[in-house]
C-alpha positions in Angstrom: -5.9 -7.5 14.5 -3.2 -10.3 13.6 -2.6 -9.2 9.9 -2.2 -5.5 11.6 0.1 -7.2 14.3 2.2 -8.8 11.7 2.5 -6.0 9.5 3.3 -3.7 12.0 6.6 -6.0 13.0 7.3 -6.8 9.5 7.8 -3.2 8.8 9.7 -2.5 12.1 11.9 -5.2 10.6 12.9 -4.1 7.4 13.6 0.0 8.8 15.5 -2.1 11.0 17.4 -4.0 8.2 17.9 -0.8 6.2 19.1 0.7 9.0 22.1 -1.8 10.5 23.1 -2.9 6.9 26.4 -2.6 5.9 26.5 -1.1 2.6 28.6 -2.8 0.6 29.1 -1.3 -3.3 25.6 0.2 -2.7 24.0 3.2 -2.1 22.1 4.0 -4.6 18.7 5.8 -4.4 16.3 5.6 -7.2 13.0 8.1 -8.2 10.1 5.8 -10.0 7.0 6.9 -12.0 4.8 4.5 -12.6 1.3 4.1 -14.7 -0.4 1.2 -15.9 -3.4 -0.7 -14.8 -5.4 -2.2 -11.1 -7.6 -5.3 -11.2 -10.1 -4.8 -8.3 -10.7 -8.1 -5.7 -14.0 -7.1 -4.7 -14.8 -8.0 -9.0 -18.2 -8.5 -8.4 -19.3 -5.5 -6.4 -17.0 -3.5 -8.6 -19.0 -4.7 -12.0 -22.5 -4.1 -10.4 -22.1 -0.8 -9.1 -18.8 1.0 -11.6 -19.3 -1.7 -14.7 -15.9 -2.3 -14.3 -13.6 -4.7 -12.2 -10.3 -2.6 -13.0 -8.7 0.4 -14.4 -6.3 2.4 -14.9 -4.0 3.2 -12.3 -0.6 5.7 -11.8 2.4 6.6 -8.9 5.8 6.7 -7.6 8.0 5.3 -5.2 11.4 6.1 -3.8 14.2 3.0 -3.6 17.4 2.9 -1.8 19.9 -0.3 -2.3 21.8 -0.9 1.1 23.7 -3.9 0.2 24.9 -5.1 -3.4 21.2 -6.3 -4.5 19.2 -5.5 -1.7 16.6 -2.6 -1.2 13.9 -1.3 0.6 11.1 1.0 -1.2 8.1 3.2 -0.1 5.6 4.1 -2.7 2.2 5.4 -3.6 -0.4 4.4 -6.4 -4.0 5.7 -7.2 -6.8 4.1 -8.6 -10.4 6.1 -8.9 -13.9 5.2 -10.4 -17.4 6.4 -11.3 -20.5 4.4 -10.5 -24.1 4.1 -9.5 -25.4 2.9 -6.5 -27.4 0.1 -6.5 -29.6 -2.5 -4.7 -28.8 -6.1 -4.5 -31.5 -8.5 -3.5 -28.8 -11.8 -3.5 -25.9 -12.5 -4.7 -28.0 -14.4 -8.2 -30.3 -11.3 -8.4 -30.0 -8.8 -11.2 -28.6 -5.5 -9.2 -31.4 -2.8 -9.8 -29.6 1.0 -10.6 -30.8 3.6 -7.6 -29.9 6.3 -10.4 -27.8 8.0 -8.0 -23.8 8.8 -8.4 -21.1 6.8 -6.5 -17.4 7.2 -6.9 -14.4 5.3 -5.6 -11.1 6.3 -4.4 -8.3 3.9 -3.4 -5.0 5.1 -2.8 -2.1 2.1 -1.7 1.1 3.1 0.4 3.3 0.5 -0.2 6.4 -0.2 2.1 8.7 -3.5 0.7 12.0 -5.3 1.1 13.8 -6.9 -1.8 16.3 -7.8 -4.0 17.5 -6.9 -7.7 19.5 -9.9 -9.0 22.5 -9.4 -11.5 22.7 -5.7 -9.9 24.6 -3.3 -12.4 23.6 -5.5 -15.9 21.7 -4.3 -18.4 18.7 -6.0 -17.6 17.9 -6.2 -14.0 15.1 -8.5 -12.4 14.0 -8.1 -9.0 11.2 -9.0 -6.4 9.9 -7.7 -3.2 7.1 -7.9 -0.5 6.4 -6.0 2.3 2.6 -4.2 3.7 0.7 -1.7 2.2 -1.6 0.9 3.8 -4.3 1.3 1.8 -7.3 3.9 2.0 -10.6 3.5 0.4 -13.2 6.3 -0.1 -16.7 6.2 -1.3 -18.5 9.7 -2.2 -22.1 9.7 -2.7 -25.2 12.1 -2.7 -29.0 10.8 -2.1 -31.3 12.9 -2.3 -29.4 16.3 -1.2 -27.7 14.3 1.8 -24.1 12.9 1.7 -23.4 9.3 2.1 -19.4 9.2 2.5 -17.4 6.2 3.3 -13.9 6.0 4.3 -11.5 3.2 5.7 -7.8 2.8 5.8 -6.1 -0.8 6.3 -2.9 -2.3 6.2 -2.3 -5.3 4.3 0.5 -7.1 2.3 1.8 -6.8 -1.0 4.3 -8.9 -3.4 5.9 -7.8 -6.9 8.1 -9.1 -9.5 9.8 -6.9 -11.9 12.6 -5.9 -14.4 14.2 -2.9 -15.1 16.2 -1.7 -18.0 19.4 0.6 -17.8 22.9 0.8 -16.3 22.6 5.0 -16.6 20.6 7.7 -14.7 17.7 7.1 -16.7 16.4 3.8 -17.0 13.1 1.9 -17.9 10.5 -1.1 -16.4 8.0 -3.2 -16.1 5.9 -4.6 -12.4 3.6 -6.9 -11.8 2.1 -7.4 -8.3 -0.7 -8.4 -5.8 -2.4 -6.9 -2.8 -4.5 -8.3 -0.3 -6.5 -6.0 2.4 -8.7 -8.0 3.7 -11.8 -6.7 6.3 -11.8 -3.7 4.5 -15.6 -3.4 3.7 -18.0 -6.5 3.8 -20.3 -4.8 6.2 -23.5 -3.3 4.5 -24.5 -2.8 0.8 -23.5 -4.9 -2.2 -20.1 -5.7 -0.9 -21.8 -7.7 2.0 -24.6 -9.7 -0.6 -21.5 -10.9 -2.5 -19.3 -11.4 0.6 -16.5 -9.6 -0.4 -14.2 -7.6 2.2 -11.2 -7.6 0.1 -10.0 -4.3 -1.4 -6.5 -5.5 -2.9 -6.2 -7.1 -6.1 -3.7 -6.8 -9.2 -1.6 -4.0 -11.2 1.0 -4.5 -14.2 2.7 -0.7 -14.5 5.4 0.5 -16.5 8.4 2.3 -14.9 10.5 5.7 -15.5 13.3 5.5 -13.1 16.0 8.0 -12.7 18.6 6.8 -10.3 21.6 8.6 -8.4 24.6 7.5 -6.5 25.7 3.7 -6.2 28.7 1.8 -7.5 
């Protein structure tokens, strides 16, 4: 309930930001596709039940710059994954296969404030931080009967990044972390290995196509 608290007034702060700037040689609004891969935070449940604790990963997001360097951003990335459920005795025993399909969805919702140093070069880094909404899905069958999962919870999110371009069309590379903590934790394998966390890591490349600005 605090992280939500806090979220919730740390996004109410930069609409707020974004919206009583002055723009000053600004204005520009920028389209991003993005692909590239997501480490998963929960790495041990992840390995036992999908053999995996990452992937491949892919997205967009929308960017305005209010003032000289400064922007906010709202994006979306998805991450999914096939598996097998699984029975964990402890966290030291071997997990035994049920034989029995599981697959994961997570999808992120990113909202962030930042800033793009040395606006207008060539090469432009930038950070930003801000929460992200994120939605995770199980989808399973036993036996003829449909063992779905799904929770949606708001955490925070920090990236570092460059981007390459003075034009229309320009080019980058992310980097970034996610924690959503509380997420799951409560039953199954997750709860053995106590882990509640369904952040974790992505490195993307960008296409950016941007419009307006000075």
């Amino acid at each position: 309930m605090r992280h939500d608290r806090a979220t919730t007034l740390a996004a109410a702060a930069l609409l707020a930001l974004a919206a009583f700037a002055r723009p000053a040689g600004a204005g520009e609004i920028a389209v991003e596709g993005q692909g590239g891969y997501r480490s998963l935070a929960f790495k041990d449940t992840a390995q036992a039940l999908f053999d995996t604790t990452g992937g491949g990963t892919f997205g967009g997001a929308l960017r305005f710059t209010f003032w000289r360097g400064a922007f906010v951003s709202a994006g979306f990335r998805t991450f999914s994954v096939d598996g097998e459920r699984g029975f964990l005795a402890s966290s030291t025993a071997p997990i035994q296969k049920l034989g029995f399909p599981l697959s994961l969805k997570i999808d992120s919702f990113p909202l962030m404030a930042g800033y793009r140093f040395r606006a207008g070069h060539l090469i432009v880094p930038y950070v930003a931080a801000g929460a992200s909404v994120t939605k995770y899905e199980e989808t399973s069958e036993v036996a003829g009967e449909s063992f779905d999962k799904s929770v949606s919870k708001t955490g925070f999110t920090g990236v570092g990044g460059v981007e390459v371009g003075r034009g229309i069309f320009r080019f980058g590379a992310e980097v970034g972390y996610t924690t959503v903590s509380g997420a799951i934790g409560n039953d199954g394998v997750s709860m053995v290995y106590g882990e509640d966390d369904i952040g974790g890591f992505h490195v993307v490349g960008k296409i950016v196509v941007a419009f307006g600005g000075r």
